[in-house]
N, CA, C and O atoms as a GROMACS GRO file, in nm:
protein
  236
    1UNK      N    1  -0.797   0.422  -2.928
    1UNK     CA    2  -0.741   0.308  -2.858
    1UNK      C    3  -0.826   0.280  -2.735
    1UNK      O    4  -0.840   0.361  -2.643
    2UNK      N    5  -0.876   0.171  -2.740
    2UNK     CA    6  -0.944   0.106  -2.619
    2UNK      C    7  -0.903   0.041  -2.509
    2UNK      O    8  -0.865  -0.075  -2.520
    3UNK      N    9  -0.903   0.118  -2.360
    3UNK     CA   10  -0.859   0.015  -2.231
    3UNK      C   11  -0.954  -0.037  -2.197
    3UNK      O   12  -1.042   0.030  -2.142
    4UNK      N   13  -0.973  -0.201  -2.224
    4UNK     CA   14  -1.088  -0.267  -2.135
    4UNK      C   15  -1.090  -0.318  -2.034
    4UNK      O   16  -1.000  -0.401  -2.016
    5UNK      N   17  -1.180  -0.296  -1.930
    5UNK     CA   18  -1.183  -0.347  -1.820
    5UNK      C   19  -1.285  -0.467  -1.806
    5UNK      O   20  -1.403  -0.444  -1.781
    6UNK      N   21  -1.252  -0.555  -1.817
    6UNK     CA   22  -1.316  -0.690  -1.768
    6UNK      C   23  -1.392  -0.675  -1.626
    6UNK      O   24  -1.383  -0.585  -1.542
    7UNK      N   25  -1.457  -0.773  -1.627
    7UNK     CA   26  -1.542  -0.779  -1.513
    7UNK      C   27  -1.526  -0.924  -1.458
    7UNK      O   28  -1.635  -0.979  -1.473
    8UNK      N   29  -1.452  -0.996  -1.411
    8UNK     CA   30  -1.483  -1.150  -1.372
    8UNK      C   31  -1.585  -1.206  -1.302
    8UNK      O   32  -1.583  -1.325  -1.271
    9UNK      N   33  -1.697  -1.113  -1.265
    9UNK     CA   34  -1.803  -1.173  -1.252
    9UNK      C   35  -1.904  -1.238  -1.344
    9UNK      O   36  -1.951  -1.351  -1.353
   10UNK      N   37  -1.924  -1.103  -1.422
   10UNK     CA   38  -2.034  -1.071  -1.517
   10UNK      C   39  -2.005  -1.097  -1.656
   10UNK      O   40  -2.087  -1.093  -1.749
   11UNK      N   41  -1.836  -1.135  -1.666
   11UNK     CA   42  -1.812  -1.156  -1.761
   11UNK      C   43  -1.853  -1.019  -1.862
   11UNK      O   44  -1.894  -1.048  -1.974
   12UNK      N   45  -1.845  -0.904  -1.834
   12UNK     CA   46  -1.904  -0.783  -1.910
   12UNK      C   47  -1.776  -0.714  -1.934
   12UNK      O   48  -1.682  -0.747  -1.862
   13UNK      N   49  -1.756  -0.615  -2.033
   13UNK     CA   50  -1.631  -0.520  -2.054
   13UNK      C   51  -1.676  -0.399  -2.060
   13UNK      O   52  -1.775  -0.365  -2.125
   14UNK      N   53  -1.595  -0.316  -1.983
   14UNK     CA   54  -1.596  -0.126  -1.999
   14UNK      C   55  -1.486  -0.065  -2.033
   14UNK      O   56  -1.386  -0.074  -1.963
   15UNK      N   57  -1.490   0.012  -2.158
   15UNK     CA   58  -1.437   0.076  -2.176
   15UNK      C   59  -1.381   0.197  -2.080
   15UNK      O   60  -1.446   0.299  -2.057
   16UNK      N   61  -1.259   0.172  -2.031
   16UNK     CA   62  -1.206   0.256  -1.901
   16UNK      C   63  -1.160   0.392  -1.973
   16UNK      O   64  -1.153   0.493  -1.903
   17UNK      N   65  -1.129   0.398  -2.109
   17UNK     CA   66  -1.073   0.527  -2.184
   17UNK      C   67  -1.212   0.648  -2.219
   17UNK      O   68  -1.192   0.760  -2.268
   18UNK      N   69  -1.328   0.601  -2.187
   18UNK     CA   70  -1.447   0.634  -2.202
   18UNK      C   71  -1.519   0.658  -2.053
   18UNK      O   72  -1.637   0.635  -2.025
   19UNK      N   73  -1.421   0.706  -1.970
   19UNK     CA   74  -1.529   0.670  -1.807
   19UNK      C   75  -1.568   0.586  -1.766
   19UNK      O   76  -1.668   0.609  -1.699
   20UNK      N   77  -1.530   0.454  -1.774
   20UNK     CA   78  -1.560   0.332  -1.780
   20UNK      C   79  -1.728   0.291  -1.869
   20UNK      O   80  -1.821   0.216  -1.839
   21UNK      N   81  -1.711   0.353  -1.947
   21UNK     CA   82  -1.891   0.304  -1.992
   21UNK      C   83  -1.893   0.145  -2.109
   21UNK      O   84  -1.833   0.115  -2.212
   22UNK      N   85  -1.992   0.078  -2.023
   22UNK     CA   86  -2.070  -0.053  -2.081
   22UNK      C   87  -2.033  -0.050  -2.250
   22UNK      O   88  -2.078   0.032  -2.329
   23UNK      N   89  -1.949  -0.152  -2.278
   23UNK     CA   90  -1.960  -0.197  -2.402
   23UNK      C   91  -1.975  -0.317  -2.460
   23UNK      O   92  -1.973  -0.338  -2.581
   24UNK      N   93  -1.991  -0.408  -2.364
   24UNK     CA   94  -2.075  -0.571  -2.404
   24UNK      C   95  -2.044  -0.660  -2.238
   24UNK      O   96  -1.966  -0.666  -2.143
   25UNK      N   97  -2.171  -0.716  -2.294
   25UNK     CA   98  -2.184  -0.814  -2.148
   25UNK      C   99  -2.357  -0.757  -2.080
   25UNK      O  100  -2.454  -0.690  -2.118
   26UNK      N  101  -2.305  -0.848  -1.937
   26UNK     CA  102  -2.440  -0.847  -1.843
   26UNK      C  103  -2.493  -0.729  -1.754
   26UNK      O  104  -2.605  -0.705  -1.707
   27UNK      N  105  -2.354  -0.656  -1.748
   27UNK     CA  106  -2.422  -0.578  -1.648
   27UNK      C  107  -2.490  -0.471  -1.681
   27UNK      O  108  -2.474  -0.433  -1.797
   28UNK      N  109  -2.568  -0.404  -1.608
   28UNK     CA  110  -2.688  -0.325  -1.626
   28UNK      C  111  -2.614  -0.180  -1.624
   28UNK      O  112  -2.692  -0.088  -1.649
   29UNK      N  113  -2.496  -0.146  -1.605
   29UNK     CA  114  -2.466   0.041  -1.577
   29UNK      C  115  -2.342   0.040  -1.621
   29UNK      O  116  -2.283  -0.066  -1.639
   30UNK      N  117  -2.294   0.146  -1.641
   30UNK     CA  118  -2.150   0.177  -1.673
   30UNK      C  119  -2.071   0.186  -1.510
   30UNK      O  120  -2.134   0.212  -1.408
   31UNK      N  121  -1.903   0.157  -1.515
   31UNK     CA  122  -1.860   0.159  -1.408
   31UNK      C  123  -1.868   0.312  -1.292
   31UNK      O  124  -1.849   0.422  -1.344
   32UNK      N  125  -1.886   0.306  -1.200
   32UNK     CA  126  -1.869   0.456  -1.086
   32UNK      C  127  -1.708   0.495  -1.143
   32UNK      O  128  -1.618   0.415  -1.170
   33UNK      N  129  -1.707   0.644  -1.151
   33UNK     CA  130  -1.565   0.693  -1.182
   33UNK      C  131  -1.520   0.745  -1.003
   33UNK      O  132  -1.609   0.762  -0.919
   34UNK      N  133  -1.390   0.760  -0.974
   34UNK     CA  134  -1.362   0.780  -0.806
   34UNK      C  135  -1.285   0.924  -0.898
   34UNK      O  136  -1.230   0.927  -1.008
   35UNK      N  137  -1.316   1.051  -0.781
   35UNK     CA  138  -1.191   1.130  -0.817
   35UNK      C  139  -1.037   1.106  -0.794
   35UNK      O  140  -1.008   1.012  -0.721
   36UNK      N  141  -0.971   1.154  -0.830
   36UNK     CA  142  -0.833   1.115  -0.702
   36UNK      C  143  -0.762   1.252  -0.707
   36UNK      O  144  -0.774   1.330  -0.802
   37UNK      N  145  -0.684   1.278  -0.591
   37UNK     CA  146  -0.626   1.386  -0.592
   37UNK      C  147  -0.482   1.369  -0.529
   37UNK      O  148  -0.487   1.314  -0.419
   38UNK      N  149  -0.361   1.400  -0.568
   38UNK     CA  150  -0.264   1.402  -0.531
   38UNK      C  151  -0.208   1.485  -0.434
   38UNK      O  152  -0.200   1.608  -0.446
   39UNK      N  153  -0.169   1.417  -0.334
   39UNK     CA  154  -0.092   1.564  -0.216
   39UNK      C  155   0.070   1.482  -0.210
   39UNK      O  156   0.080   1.361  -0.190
   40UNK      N  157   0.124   1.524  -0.219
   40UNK     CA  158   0.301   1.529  -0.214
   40UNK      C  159   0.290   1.369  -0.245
   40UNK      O  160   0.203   1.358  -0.332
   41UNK      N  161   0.352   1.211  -0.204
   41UNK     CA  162   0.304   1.122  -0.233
   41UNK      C  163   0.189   1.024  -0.201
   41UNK      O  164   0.171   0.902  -0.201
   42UNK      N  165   0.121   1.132  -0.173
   42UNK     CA  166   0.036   1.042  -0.148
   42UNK      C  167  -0.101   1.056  -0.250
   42UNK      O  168  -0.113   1.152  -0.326
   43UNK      N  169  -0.222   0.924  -0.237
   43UNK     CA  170  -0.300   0.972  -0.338
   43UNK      C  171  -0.415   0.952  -0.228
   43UNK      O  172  -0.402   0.868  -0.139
   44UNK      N  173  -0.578   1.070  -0.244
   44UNK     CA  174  -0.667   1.035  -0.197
   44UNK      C  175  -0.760   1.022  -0.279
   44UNK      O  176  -0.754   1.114  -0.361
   45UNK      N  177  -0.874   0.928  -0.306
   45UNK     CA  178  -1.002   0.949  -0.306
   45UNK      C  179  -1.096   1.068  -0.267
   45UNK      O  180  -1.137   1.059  -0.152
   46UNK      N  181  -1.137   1.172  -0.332
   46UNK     CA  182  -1.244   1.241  -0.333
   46UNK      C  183  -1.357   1.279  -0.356
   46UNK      O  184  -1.410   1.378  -0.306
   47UNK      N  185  -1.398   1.214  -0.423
   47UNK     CA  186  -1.542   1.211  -0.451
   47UNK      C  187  -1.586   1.084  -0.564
   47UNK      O  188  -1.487   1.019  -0.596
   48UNK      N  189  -1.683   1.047  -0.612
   48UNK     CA  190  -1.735   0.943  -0.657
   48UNK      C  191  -1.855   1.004  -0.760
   48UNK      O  192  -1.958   1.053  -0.714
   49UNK      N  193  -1.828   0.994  -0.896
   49UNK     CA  194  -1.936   1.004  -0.994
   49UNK      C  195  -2.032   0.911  -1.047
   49UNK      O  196  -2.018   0.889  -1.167
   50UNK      N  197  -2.110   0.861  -1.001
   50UNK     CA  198  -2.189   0.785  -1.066
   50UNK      C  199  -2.213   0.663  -0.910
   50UNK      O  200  -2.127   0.629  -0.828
   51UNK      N  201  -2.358   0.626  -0.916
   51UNK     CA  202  -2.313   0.532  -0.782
   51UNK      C  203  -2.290   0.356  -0.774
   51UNK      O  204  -2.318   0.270  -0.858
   52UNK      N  205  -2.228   0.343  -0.636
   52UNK     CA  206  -2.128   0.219  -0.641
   52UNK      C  207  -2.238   0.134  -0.628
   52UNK      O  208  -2.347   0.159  -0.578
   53UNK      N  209  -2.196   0.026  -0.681
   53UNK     CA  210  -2.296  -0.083  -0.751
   53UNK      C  211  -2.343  -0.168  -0.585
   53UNK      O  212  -2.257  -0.202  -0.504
   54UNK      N  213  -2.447  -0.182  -0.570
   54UNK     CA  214  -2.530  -0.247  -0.432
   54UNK      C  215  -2.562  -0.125  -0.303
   54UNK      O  216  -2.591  -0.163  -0.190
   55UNK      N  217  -2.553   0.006  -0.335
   55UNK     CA  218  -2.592   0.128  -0.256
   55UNK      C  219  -2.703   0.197  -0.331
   55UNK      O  220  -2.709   0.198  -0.454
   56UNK      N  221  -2.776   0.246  -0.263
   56UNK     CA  222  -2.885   0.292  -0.226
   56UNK      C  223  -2.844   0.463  -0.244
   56UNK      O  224  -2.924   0.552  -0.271
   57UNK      N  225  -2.689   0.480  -0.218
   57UNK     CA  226  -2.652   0.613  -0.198
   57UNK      C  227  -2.533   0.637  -0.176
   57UNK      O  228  -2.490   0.564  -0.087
   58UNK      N  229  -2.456   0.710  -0.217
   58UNK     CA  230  -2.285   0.709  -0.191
   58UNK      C  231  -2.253   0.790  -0.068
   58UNK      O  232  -2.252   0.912  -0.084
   59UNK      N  233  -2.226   0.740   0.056
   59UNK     CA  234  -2.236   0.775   0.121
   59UNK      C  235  -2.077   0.824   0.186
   59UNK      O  236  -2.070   0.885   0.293
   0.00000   0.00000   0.00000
């Protein structure tokens, strides 16, 4: 079963059930995955796999 994620720019789709990876369209990379981590309710961001699209470096 496939979750696609659209792109309304690029008009491109990623497969989000796959790590978000490129399965038709313009853009050039598969999507950055974010970690997340749960502490009581709350959720954080921890780290970032792959880098965010217009950086040089995930900083």
């Amino acid at each position: 079963h496939k979750m696609l994620g659209p792109c309304p720019c690029h008009y491109s789709r990623f497969d989000l059930s796959k790590g978000g990876l490129l399965i038709l369209g313009q853009a050039t990379q598969s999507l950055p995955q974010i970690t997340l981590e749960a502490r009581g309710d709350e959720i954080y961001a921890t780290g970032v796999t792959g880098l965010i699209y217009g950086y040089a470096s995930n900083i």
